[in-house]
N, C-alpha and C positions, 0 to 999 in steps of 0.2 A: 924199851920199846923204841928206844934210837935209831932201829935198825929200822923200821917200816915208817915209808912213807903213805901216809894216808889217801894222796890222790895219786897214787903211783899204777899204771893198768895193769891189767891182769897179767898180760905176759911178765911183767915183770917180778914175777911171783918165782920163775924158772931162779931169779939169781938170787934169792933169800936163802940164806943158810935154813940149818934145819930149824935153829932155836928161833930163829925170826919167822921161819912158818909157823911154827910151838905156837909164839905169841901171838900171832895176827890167828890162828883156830881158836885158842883161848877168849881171844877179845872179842871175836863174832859170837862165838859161843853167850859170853856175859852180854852183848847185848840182844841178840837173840831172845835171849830168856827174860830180860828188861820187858821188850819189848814185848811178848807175849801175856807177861803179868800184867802191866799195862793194858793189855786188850780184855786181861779178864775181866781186871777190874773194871771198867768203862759199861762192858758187858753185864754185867752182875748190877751196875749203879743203875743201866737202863732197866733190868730186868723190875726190880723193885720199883723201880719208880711208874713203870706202867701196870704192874702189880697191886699197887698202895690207888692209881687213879681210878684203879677197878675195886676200892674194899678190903683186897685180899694183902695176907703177909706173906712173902715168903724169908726161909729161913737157906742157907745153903752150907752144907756139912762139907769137911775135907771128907774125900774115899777113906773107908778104913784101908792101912797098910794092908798088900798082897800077903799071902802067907807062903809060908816055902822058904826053899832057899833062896838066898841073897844073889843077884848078880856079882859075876867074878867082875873085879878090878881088873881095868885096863893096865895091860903094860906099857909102859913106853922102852922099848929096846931099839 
């Protein structure tokens, strides 16, 4: 990750090779999805807690898995 500067502007995104764009999509990617579980969680802590001031429980299941076929695998070419 030598290659990316972290306050570096947009435009400079033009002169990143590909592997250094790879990692900086990769790393948004990983925090992106930080971030979001984070908001579940926060969300889900609220939920319960105004839940519980009211009496009530709640419980919250994962979705059962989609059934079907599997999305195909990204290439990278």
């Amino acid at each position: 990750m030598d290659v990316i500067n972290k306050t570096a502007p947009v435009e400079s995104l033009d002169a990143l090779p590909d592997e250094g764009l790879r990692d900086l999509i990769d790393r948004a990617k990983s925090l992106l999805a930080a971030r979001q579980s984070e908001r579940r969680k926060q969300a889900l802590a609220q939920i319960q807690q105004l839940a519980k001031a009211h009496g009530l429980a709640v419980a919250v299941r994962q979705p059962a898995r989609k059934r079907g076929r599997p999305p195909r695998a990204d290439s990278q070419t």
